[in-house]
C-alpha positions in Angstrom: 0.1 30.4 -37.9 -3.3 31.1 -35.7 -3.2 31.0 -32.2 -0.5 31.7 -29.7 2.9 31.5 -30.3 5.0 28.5 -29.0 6.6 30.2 -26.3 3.6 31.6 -25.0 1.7 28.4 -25.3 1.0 27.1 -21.7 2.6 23.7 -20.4 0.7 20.7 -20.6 0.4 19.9 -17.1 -0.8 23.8 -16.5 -3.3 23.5 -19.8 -4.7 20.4 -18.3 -5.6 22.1 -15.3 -7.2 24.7 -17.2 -9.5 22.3 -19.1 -10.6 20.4 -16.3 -12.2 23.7 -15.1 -14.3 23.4 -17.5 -16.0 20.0 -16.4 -19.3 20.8 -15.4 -19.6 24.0 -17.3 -22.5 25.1 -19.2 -22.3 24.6 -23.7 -25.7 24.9 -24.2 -28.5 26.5 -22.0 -32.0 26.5 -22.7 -31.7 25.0 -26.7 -34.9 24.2 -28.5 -35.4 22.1 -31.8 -35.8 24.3 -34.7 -38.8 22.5 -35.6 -41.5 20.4 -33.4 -40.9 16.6 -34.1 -42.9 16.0 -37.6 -44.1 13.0 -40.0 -41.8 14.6 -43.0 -39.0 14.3 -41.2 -39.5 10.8 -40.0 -40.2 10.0 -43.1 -37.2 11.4 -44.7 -34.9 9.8 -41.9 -37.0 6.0 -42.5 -36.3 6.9 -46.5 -32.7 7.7 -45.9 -32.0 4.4 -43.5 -34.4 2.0 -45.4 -36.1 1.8 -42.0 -39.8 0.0 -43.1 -40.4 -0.4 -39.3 -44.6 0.0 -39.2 -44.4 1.6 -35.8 -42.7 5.0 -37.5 -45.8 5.2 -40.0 -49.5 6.4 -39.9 -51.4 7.5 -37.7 -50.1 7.4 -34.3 -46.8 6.7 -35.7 -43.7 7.6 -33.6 -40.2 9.1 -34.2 -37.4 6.3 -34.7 -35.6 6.9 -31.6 -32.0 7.1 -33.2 -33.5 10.6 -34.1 -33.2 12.3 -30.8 -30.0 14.1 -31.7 -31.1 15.4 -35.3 -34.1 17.1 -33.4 -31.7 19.7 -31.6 -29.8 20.4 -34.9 -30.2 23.8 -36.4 -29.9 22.4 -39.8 -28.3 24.4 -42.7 -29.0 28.2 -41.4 -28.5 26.8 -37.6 -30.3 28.2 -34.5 -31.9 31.9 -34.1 -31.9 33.5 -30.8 -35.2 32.1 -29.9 -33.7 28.1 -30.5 -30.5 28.3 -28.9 -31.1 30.3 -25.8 -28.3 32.2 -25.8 -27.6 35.6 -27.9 -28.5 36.5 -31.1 -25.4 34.4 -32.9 -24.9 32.1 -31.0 -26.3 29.7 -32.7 -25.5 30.4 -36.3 -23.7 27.5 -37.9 -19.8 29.1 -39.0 -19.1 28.7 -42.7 -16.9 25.9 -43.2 -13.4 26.5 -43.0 -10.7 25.1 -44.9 -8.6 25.1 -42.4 -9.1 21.6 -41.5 -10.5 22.3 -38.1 -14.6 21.6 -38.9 -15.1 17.7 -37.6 -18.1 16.0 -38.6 -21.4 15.6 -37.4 -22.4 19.4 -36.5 -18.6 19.5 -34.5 -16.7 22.4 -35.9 -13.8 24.4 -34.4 -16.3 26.6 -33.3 -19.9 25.9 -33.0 -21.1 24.1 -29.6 -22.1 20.6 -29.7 -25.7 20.9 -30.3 -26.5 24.5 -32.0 -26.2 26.9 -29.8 -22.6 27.7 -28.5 -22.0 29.2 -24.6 -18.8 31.2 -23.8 -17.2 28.8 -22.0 -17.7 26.3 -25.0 -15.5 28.6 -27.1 -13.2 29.4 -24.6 -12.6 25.6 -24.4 -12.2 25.2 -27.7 -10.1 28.6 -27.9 -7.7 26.6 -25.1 -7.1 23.8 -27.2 -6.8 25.7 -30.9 -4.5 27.9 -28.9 -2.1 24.8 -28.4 -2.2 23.7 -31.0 -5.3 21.1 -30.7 -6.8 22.3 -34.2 -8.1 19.0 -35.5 -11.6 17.2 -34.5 -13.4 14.0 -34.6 -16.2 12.7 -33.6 -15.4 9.3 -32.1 -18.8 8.0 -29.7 -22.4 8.5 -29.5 -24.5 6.8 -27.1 -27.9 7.9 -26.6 -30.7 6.5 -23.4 -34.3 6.7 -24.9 -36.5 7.3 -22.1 -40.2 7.5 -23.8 -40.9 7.8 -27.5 -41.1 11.4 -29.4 -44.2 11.8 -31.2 -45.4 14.3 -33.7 -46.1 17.5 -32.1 -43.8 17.2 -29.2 -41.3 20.5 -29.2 -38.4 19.8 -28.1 -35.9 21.8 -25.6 -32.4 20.9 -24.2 -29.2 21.4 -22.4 -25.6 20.2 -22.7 -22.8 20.5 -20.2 -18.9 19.8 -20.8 -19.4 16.7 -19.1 -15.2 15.4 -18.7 -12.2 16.5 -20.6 -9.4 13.7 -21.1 -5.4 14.0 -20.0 -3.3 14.6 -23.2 -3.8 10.9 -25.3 -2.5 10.0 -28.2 -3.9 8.0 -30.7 -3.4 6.6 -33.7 -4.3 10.6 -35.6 -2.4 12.5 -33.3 -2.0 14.0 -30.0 -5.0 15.5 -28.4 -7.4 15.7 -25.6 -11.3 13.7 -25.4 -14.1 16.1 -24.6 -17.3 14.4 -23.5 -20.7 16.6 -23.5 -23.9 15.5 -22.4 -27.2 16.6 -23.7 -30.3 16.2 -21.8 -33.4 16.3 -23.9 -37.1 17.0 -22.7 -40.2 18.0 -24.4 -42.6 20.4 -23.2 -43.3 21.0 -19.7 -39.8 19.7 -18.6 -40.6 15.9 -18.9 -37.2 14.1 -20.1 -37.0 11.9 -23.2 -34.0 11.0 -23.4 -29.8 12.2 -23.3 -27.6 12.1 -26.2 -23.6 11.9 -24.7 -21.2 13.0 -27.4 -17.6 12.4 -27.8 -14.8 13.8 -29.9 -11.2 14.5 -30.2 -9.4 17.7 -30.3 -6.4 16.8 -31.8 -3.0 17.7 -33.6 -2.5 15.5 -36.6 0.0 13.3 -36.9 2.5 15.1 -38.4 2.5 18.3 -36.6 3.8 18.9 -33.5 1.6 20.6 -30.3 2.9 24.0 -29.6 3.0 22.3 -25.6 6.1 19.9 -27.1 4.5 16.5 -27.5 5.9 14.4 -29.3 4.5 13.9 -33.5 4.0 10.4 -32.9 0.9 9.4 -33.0 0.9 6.2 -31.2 -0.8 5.5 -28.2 1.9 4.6 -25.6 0.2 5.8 -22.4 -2.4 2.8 -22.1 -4.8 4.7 -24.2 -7.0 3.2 -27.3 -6.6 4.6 -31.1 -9.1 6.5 -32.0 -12.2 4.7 -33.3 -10.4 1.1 -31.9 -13.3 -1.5 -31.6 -15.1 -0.7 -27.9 -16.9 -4.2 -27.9 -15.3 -6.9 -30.0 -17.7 -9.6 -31.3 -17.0 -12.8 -30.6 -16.4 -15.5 -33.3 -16.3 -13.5 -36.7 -13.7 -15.1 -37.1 -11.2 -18.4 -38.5 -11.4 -21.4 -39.8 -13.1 -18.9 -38.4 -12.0 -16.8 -35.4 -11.7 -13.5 -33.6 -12.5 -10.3 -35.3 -10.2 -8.0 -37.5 -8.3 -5.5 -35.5 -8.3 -1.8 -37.5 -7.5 1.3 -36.0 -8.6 4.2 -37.4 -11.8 6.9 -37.0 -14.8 7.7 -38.8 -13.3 11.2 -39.2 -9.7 9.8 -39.6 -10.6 11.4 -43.1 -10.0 14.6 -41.7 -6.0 13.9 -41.6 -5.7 10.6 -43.5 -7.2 8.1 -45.6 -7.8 5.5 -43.1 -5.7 2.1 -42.5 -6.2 -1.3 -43.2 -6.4 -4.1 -41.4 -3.7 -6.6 -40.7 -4.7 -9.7 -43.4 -5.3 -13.2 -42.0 -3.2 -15.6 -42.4 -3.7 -17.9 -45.5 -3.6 -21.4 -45.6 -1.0 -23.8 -46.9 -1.9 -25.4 -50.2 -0.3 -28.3 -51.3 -0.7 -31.2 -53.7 -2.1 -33.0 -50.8 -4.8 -31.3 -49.3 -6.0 -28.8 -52.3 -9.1 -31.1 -53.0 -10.0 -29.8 -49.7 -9.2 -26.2 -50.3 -11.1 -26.1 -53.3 -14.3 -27.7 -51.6 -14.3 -24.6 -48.9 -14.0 -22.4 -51.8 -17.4 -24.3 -53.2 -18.5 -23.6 -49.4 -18.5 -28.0 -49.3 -16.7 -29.6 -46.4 -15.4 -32.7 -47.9 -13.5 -35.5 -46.1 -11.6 -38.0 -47.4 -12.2 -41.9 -47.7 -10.1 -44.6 -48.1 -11.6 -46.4 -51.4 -9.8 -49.7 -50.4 -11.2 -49.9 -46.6 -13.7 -47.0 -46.8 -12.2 -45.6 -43.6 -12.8 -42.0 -43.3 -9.8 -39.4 -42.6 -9.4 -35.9 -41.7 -7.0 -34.2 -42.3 -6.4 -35.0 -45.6 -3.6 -37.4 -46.1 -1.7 -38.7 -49.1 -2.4 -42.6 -47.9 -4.7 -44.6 -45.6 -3.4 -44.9 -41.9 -5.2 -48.2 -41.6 -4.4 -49.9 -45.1 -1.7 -47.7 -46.7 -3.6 -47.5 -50.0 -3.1 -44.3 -51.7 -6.8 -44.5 -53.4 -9.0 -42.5 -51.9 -12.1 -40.3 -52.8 -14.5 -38.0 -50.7 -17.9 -37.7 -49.5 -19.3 -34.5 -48.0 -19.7 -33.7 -44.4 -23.7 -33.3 -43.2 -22.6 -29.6 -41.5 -23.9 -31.1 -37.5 -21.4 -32.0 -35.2 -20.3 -31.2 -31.4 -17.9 -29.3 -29.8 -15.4 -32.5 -28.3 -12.5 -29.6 -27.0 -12.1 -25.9 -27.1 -10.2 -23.2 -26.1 -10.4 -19.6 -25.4 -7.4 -17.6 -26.8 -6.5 -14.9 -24.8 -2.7 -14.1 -25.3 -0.5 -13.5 -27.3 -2.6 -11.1 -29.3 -2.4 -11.3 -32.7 -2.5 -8.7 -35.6 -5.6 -9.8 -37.7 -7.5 -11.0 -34.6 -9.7 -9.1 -31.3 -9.1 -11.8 -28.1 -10.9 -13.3 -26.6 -12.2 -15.9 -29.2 -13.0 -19.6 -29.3 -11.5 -22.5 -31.1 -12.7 -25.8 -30.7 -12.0 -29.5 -32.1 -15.2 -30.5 -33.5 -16.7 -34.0 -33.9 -18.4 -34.8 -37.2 -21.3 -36.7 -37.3 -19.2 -39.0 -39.5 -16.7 -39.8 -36.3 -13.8 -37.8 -38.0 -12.8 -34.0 -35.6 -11.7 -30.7 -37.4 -10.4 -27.9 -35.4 -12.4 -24.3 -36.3 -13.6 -21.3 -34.6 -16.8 -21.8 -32.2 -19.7 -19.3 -32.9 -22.9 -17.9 -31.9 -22.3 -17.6 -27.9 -19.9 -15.4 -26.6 -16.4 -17.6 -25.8 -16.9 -18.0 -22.0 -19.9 -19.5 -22.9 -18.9 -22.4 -24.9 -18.7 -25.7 -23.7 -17.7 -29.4 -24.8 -20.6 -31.1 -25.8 -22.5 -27.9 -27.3 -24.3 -28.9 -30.5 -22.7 -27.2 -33.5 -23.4 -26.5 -37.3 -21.4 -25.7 -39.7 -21.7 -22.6 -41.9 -18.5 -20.6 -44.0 -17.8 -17.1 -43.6 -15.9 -14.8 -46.1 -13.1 -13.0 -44.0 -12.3 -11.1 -47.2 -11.9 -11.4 -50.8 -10.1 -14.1 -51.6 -10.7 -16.0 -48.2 -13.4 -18.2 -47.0 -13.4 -20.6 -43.6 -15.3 -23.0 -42.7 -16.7 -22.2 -38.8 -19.6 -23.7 -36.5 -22.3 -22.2 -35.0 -23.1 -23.3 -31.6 -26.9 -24.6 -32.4 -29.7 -22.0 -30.5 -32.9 -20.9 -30.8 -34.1 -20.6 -33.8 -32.5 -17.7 -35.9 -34.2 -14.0 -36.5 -35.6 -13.2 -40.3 -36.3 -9.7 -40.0 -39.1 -7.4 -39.5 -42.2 -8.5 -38.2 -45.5 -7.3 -36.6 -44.1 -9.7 -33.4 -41.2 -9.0 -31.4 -39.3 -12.2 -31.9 -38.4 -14.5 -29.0 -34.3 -14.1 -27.9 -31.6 -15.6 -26.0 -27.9 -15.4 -25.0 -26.1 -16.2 -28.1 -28.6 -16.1 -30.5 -27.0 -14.3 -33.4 -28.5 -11.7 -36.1 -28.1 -12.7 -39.8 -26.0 -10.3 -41.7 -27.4 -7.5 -43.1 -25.1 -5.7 -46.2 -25.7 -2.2 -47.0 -23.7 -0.9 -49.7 -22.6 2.4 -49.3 -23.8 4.5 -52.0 -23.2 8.4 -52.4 -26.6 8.6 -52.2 -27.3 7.0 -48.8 -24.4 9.4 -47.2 -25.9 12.4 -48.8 -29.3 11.4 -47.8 -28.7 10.2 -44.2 -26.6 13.7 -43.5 -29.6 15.5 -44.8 -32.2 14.0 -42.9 -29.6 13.5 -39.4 -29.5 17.7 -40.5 -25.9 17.2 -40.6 -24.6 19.5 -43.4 -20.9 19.5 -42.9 -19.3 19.4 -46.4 -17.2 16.7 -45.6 -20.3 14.4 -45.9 -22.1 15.7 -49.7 -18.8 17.6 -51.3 -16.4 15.5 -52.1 -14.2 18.5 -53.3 -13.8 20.1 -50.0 -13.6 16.6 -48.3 -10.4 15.7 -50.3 -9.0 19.4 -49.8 -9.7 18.3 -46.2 -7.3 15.1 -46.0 -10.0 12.6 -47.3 -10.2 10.5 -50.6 -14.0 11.0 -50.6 -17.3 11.9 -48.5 -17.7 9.5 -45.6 -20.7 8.9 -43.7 -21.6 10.7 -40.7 -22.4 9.0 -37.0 -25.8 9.6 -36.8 -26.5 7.8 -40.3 -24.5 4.6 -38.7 -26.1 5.2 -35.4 -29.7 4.9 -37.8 -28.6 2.0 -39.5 -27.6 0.3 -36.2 -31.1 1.1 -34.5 -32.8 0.0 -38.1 -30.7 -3.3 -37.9 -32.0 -4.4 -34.5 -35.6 -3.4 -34.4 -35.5 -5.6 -38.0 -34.2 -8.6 -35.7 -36.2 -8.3 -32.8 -39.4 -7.1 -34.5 -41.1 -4.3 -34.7 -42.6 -4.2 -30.8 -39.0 -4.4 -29.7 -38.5 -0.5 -28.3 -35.2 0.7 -28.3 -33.5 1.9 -24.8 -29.9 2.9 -25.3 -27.3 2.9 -28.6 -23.9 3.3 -27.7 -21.6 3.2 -30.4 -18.2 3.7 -31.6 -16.6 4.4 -34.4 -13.8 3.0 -36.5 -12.8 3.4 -40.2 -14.6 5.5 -42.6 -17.6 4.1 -44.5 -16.8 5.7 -48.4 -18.6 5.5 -51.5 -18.5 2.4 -53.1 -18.0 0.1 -49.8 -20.5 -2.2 -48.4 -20.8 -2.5 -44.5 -22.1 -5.9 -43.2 -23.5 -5.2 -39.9 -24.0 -8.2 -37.7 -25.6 -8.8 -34.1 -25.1 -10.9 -31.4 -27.4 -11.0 -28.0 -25.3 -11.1 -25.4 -27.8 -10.8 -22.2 -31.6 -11.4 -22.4 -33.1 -10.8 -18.3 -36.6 -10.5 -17.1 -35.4 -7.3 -15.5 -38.3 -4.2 -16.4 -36.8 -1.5 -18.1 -36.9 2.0 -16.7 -39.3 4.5 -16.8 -41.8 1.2 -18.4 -42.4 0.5 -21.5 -46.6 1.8 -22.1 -49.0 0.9 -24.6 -52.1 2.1 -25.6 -54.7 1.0 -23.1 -58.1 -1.3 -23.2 -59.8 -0.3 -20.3 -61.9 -1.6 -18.1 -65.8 -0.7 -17.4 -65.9 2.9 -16.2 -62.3 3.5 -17.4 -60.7 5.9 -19.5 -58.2 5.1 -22.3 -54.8 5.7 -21.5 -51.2 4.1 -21.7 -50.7 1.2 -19.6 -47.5 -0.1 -18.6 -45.7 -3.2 -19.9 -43.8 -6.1 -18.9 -40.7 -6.8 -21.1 -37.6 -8.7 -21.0 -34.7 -6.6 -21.2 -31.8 -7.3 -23.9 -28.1 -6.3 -25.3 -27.3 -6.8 -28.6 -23.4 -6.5 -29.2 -22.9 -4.5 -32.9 -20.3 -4.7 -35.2 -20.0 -3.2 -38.7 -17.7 -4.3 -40.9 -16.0 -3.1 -44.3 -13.4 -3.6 -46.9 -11.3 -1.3 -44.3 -12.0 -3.2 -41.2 -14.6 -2.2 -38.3 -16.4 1.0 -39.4 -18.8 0.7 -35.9 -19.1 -1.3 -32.9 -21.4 -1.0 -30.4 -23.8 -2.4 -27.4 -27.4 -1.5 -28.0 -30.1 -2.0 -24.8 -33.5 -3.4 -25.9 -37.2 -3.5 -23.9 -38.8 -7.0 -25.3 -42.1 -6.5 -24.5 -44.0 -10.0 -23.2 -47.7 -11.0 -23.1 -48.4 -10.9 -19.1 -49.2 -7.0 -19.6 -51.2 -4.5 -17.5 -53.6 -4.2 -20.6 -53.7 -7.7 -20.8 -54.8 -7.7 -17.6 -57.7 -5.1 -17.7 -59.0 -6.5 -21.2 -59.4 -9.9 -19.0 -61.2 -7.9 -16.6 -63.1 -5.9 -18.7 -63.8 -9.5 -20.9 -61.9 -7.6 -23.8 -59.7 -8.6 -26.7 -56.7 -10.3 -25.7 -57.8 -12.0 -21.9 -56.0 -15.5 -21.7 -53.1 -14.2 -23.5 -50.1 -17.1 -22.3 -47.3 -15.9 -20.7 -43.9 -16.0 -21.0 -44.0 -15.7 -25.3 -43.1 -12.1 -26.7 -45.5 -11.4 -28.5 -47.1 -7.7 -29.5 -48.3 -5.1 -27.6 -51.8 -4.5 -26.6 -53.3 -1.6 -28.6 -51.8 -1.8 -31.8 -49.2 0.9 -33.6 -48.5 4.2 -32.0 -47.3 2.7 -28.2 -44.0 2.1 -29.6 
């Protein structure tokens, strides 16, 4: 047994005094990237995430911004004294134990967050070991982009113990949340962006805290699983409805194999209504009509309510309807499904109503009237609904040199990425991530999982890759804040889908620039801007439930620009540009 014994282990209440002293404390001081940002690496990261986005390639290319945290890494040999800041080990990456303390994603039992370690890191850490804490996760990453990193910028940084949690426990085990915060700048002190970090110190499950907490690792103090959805997304769901609800972590490997979601409900097939059934299965929505009096019914019957013939036959529906009643289901909770969702009775254009799940604008947003279109959506294997989409703007096909107009509700189509050892292996490699638990699956399974999983900052990739796709390749990324839920393992495929739940004219800050067109007598230089601002609510999905959710912050530049402006002036390319489209920026690639 490492560590204190029992009896000298201190009480909770006096331990959780002890680790809120170190809020505010120092992890790393004066770290610096290994390696000045650099066209292999971007490469290798737009390889690994399949991330075609122009703007990261050529000249004048830029870093994807999801990269900020894989700059500070010190990679396989970790940081030398002249990276970390700190003395001559402290940095050094410790060989992995087997143990089962390492965590993913650069967090083991004993290296700071970001490379190189301070004392009162490992006296923190020491703290938690000593009572029993010996387990870690990585369970949030959110990350503010503040300007773009471009090749040749060198990077420095420093991360504090930002807030340590009271004792939670969660669906691994009993443990404590430690927050850091990592403040990145480039030379000359000028700030590009912070990277917060969160992960739980834990003990599993099954053992016992030497402070005499109880094994169970429920949460009964009001606080969420580990890894439970943060933002839910609203109408994944029944005849479509609600989201899966899954516990679990990304790093739940480290002590389990994950858990999986409660199943929804199946329907009632009978003699009666199994023509129906097996229409939904041919993704038809057919209705019945009465062959004597050709009235149409729905539901389907055994006999005509007007006639009382028994003959009948089908004709199918168009897909475009309204919504004629709805509601918003709240409470009770139920297992398979994340309140608040909508259901609504929907008018066919053929006169006949069918009640389903209401999608494409958040639930509070629905209301009677709202034209709607039908589409069906595979809740899992053996189960497909029909739902309808609350008709919008015209949907999002993926990258393109514009960045493509947006509005509240207007959802993403689906992207599927199967989860193949390579892309793991690969997006650990290039995130500079080389825990073992993410390339050996030997040492993974002697560490509690049933295979390598995929680190955060290859989903926190994915996620940026998925939106810039949507919004086109002007859209600049401002924040990713995710969270994770159940492992993503070989063999898998995560659908990740996207839903814009605010678009406002409000200007990002610091600006979005661009490459300027200047006027007579001017020199070239970046020139600010105008965007819309939007959030995109993320949720990725697999056979296990919700590997990721997330809210992402996005600059949507607009034509009205400063450049536009002094090209008018200066009677350059781009004068009379119309307002209020969003369009690309002035200057071509390399503003990003």
């Amino acid at each position: 047994m490492r560590g204190k014994s029992p009896a000298m282990s201190p009480p909770e209440g006096d331990l959780y005094e002890r680790l809120k002293g170190y809020e505010g404390r120092v992890a790393v001081a004066g770290g610096a990237g290994k390696d000045p940002v650099n066209p292999p690496m971007i490469r290798h990261w737009c390889e690994a995430m399949g991330d075609t986005n122009p703007a990261y390639q050529g000249p004048g290319a830029v870093a994807p911004p999801t990269m900020l945290q894989a700059w500070t890494l010190g990679g396989l040999s970790g940081h030398g004294p002249a990276d970390s800041g700190e003395e001559a080990d402290s940095g050094q990456r410790v060989d992995s134990k087997q143990d089962g303390r390492d965590g993913p994603d650069g967090q083991d039992g004993r290296d700071g967050p970001d490379g190189g370690r301070s004392a009162a890191w490992q006296q923190l850490l020491g703290l938690l070991d000593g009572a029993g804490y010996t387990s870690v996760v990585a369970t949030d990453c959110e990350q503010e982009y503040r300007r773009p990193l471009r090749p040749g910028d060198r990077i420095t940084f420093d991360t504090v113990i930002e807030s340590v949690s009271e004792r939670k426990r969660t669906k691994l085990g009993t443990g404590h949340f430690i927050t850091t915060r990592m403040d990145v700048r480039v030379a000359g002190g000028e700030p590009v962006g912070t990277h917060r970090f969160r992960i739980l110190k834990y003990a599993p499950g099954n053992r016992r805290p030497r402070d005499g907490s109880p094994r169970d690792g429920s949460p009964r103090d009001g606080s969420p699983g580990v890894g439970s959805p943060g933002v839910g997304s609203p109408g994944d769901g029944i005849p479509g409805v609600g989201s899966p609800r899954v516990g679990g972590s990304e790093a739940s490997t480290a002590g389990t194999s994950g858990e999986r979601g409660a199943r929804r409900p199946r329907p009632v097939v009978n003699r009666d209504n199994a023509g129906f059934w097996d229409g939904v299965a041919e993704r038809r929505l057919l209705i019945q009509r009465c062959t004597a009096c050709g009235r149409l019914r729905f539901p389907w019957l055994p006999g005509c309510n007007d006639c009382g013939s028994d003959a009948w036959d089908t004709v199918e529906a168009g897909g475009t309807g309204s919504v004629y009643s709805y509601v918003v289901m709240h409470h009770p909770p139920f297992p398979a499904f994340d309140p608040p969702y909508a259901v609504g009775l929907i008018e066919l254009a053929e006169g006949v109503r069918i009640v389903a799940g209401v999608t494409g604008v958040p639930p509070d947003e629905v209301r009677i009237g709202m034209p709607v279109e039908l589409e069906f959506t595979s809740f899992e294997e053996d189960l497909t609904l029909p739902v309808f989409r609350v008709v919008t703007a015209p949907g999002m096909k993926g990258n393109s040199e514009n960045t493509r107009e947006s509005r509240t509700g207007d959802e993403f189509p689906p992207l599927e990425i199967p989860i193949t050892r390579t892309l793991i292996v690969s997006g650990a490699v290039a995130s500079r991530d080389f825990q073992d638990v993410h390339h050996d699956a030997e040492s993974a399974r002697r560490k509690g999982s049933p295979d390598i999983f995929m680190n955060i900052l290859t989903t926190n990739g994915l996620v940026g890759r998925y939106v810039t796709d949507c919004l086109g390749e002007r859209a600049e990324l401002r924040k990713v804040a995710i969270r994770l839920g159940v492992p993503n393992y070989p063999g898998d495929t995560m659908v990740l889908r996207g839903t814009v739940v605010s678009v406002t004219d409000a200007t990002p800050e610091p600006p979005v620039t661009r490459p300027g067109l200047p006027g007579p007598g001017q020199e070239p230089g970046p020139v600010a801007v105008k965007c819309r601002t939007a959030q995109v609510r993320i949720v990725g999905t697999n056979t296990l439930g919700h590997h990721v959710t997330g809210l992402v912050t996005v600059a949507l530049p607009t034509t009205e620009t400063a450049a536009d402006k002094g090209a008018e002036a200066g009677g350059g390319a781009g004068a009379g540009a119309g307002a209020g489209r969003l369009v690309p920026g002035v200057g071509g690639g390399g503003g990003r």
